[in-house]
C-alpha positions as CSV (number, residue, x, y, z in Angstrom):
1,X,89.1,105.1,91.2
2,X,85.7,103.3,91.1
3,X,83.9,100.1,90.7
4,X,85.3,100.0,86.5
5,X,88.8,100.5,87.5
6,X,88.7,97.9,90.7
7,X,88.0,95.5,87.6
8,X,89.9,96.3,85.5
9,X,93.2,95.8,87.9
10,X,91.4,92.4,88.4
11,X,91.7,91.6,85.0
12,X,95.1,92.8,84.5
13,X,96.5,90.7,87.2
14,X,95.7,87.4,85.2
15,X,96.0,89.2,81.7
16,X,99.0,91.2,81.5
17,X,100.6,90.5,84.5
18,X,99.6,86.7,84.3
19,X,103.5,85.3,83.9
20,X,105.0,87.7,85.5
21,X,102.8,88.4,88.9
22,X,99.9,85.8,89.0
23,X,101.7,82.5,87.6
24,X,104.7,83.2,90.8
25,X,101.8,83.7,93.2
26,X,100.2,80.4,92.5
27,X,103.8,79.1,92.1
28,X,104.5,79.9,95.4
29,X,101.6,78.8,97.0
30,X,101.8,75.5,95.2
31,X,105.4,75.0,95.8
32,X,105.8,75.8,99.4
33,X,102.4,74.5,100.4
34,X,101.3,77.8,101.9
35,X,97.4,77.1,102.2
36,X,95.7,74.2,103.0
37,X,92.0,73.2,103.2
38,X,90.2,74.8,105.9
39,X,92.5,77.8,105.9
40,X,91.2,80.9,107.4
41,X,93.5,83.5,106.7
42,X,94.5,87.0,107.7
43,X,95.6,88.7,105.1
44,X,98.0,91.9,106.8
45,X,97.6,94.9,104.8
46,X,100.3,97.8,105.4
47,X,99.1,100.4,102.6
48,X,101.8,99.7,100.4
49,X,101.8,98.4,96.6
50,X,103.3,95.0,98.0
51,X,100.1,94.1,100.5
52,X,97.6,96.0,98.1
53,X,98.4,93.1,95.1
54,X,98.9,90.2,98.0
55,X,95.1,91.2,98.4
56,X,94.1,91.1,95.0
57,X,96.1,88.1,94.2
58,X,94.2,86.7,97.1
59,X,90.6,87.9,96.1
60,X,91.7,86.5,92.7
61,X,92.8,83.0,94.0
62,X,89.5,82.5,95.6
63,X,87.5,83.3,92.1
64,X,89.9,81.1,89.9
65,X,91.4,78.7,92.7
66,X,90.1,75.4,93.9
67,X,91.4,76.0,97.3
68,X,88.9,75.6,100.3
69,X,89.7,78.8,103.1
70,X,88.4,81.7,104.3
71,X,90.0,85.5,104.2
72,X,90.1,88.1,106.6
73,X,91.5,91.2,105.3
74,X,93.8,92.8,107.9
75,X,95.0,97.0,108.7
76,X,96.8,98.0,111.5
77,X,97.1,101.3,112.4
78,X,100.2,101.9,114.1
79,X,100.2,105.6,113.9
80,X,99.9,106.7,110.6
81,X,99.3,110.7,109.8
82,X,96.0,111.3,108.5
83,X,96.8,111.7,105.2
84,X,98.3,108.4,104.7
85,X,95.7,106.5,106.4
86,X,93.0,107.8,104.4
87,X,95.1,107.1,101.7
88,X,94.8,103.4,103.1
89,X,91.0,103.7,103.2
90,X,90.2,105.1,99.8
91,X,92.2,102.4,97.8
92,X,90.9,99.5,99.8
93,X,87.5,100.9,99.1
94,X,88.2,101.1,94.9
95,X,89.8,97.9,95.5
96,X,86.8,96.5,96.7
97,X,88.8,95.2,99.5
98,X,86.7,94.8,102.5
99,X,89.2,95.7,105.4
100,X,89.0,94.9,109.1
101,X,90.8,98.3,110.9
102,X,92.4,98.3,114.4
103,X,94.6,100.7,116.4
104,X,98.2,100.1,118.1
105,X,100.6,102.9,119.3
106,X,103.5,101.2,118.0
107,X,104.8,104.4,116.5
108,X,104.5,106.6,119.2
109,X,106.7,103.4,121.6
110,X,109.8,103.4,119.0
111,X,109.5,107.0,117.8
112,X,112.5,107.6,120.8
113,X,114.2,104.2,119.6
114,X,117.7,104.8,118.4
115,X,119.0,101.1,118.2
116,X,117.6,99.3,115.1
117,X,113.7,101.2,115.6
118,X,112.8,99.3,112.0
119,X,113.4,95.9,113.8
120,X,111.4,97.3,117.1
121,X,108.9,98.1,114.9
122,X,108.6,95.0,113.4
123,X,108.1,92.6,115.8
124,X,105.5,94.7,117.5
125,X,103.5,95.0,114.6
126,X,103.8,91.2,113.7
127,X,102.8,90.1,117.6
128,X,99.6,93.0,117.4
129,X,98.7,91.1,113.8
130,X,98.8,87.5,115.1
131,X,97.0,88.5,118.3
132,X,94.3,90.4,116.2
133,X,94.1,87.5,113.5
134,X,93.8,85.1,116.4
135,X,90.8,86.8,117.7
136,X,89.7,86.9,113.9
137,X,89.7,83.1,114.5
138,X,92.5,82.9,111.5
139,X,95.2,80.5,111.9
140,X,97.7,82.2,109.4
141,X,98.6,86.0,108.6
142,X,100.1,86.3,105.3
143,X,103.0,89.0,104.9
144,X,103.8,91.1,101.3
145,X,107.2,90.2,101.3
146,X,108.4,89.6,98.0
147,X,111.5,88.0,95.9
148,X,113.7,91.2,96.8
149,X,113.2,91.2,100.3
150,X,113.8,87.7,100.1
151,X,117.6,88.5,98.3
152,X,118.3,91.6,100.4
153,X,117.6,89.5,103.7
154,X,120.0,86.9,102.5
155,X,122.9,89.4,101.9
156,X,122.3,91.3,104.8
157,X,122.9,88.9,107.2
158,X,126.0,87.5,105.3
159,X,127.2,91.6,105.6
160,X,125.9,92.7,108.6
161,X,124.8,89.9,110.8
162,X,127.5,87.1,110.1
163,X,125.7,84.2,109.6
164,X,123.6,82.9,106.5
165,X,119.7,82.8,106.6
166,X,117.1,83.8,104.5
167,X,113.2,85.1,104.5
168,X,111.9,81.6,105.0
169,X,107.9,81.3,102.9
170,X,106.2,80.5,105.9
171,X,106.7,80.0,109.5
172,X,105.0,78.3,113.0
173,X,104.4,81.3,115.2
174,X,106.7,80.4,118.0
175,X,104.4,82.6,120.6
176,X,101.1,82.0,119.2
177,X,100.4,78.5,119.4
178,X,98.9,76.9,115.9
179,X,99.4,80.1,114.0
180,X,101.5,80.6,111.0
181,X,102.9,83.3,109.0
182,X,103.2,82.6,104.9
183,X,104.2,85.0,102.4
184,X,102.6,84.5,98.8
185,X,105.0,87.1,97.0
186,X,107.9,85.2,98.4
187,X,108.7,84.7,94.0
188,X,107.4,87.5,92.7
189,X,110.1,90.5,91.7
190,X,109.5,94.3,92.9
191,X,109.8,95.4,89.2
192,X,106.7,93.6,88.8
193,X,105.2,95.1,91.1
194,X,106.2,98.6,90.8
195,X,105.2,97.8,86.9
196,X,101.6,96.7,87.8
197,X,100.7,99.3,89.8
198,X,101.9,102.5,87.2
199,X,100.0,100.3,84.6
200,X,96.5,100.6,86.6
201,X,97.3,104.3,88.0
202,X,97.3,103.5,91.6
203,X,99.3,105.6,94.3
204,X,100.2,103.6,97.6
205,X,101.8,104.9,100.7
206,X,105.4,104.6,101.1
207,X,106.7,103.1,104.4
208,X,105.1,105.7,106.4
209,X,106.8,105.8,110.4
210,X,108.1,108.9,111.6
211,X,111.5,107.5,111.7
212,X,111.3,107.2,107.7
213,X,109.3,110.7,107.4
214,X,112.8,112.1,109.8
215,X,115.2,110.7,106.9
216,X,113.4,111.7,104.2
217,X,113.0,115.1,105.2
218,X,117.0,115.4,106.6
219,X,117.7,113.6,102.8
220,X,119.5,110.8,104.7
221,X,117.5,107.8,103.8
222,X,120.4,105.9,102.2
223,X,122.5,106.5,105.0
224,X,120.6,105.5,107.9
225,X,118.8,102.5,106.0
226,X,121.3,99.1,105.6
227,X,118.1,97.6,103.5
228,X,119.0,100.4,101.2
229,X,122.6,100.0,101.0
230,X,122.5,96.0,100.1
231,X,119.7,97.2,97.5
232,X,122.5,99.4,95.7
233,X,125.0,96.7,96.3
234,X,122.7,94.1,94.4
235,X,121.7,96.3,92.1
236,X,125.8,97.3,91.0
237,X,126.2,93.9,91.2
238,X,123.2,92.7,88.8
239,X,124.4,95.5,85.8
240,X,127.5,93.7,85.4
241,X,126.3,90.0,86.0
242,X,122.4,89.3,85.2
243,X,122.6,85.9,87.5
244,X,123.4,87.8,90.4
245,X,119.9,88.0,91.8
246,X,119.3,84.3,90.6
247,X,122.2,83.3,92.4
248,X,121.6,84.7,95.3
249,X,118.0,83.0,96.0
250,X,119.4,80.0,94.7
251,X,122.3,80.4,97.4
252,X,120.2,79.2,100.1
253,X,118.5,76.3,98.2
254,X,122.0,74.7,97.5
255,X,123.1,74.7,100.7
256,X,126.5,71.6,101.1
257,X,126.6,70.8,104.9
258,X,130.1,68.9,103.8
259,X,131.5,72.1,103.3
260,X,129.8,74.2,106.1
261,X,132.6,75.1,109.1
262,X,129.7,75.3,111.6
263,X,125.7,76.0,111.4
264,X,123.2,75.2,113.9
265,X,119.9,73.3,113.5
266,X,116.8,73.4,115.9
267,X,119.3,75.7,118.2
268,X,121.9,72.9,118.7
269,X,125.7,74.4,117.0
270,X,127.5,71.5,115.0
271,X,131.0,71.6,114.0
272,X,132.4,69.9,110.9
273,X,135.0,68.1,112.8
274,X,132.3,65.9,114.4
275,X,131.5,64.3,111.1
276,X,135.2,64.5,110.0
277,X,137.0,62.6,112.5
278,X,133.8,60.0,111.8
279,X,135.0,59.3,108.2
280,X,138.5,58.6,109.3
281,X,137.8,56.0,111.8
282,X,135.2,54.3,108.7
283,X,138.1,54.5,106.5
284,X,140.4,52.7,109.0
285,X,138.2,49.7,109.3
């Protein structure tokens, strides 16, 4: 890749992929108020296509947007083999992404994990990105999560975990005081993405931990992966029904109290017998 191409993927983003990609990511930052004046963000890049476009959409926003922050362009190195971290280096260079690199050992702490190492994993890296971004003097990190995660996260913890909840847009850090996470991609579909990237030639790491490089290499990734499994569930589900995915999202934004058994709300459990019994005694008056 070189200086040409970085443009040209530019120009694609609010060319071809204007309704599609660019349109959502403005959509979303519009909608769920994601930036405000004054912003200074950290912008967490893993390697992957998701976080590679989050970046250009940002670089983007600040050419053609009116809005008034600051970027900081974010890689954690949790352990990555050589290969894939060069990888990182050389598209964030083409990209003309100027990237801020530090080190963490998170790998080598869950490679033993056997209890749910993705979720491990997780967590560590988010607390290592706030903390870095905090020293960065940012007061959000923004995440590539995008409009499938968002769907998978809500069926998986209707399946898995018991309770409904989804990938909310943004979040207050509850361990890093006056920091926020937001996630820009939060409406744009994985297709897209996938789509944009073969259009402009680019290669991306995969999810690159030693616990994925294990599966892959025993050919059990579909197994050991419940992420995977709700993907090929929605993904039956949507050949038969094209609403499926729709509905899903939606799910969580048509949310009737009246007919909820019990939920809980700023950690306090309600029950639907405390309102219930209140209507009768009204109607008795």
């Amino acid at each position: 890749m070189d200086k040409i191409l970085a443009e040209d993927v530019e120009r694609s983003i609010i060319k071809k992929f204007r309704k599609p990609i660019w349109r959502k990511f403005t959509k979303a930052i519009n909608e769920y108020e994601l930036i405000k004046d004054g912003d200074k963000i950290a912008v967490c890049i893993s390697g992957g296509k998701d976080s590679m476009l989050m970046a250009k959409l940002f670089q983007e926003l600040l050419k053609h947007g009116k809005k008034n922050f600051t970027l900081k362009f974010l890689v954690m190195n949790p352990g990555y083999n050589e290969k894939n971290y060069q990888m990182i280096l050389k598209n964030a260079e083409c990209l003309q992404i100027p990237i801020i690199v530090f080190s963490s050992e998170i790998f080598d702490v869950v490679a033993d994990v056997i209890d749910s190492p993705c979720y491990l994993c997780a967590r560590m890296r988010r607390g290592y990105l706030y903390s870095k971004a905090k020293e960065l003097g940012c007061n959000k990190i923004a995440l590539g999560h995008h409009y499938d995660d968002v769907i998978e996260t809500i069926l998986m913890g209707m399946l898995y975990g018991g309770q409904i909840q989804t990938m909310m847009p943004k979040l207050h850090s509850t361990n890093f005081e006056g920091m926020e996470l937001i996630r820009p991609l939060y409406l744009i579909r994985e297709e897209d993405i996938i789509h944009w990237m073969n259009y402009n030639k680019l290669q991306f790491i995969q999810c690159a931990c030693r616990f994925t490089e294990k599966c892959a290499l025993e050919k059990e990734t579909e197994k050991t992966s419940k992420r995977a499994e709700i993907k090929q569930i929605i993904k039956k589900l949507s050949e038969k029904d094209s609403c499926i995915e729709k509905n899903i999202f939606r799910s969580v934004e048509n949310v009737n109290l009246n007919t909820i058994i019990r939920y809980k709300q700023n950690g306090v459990h309600h029950h639907f017998l405390e309102g219930y019994y209140k209507i009768i005694k009204t109607e008795n008056k």
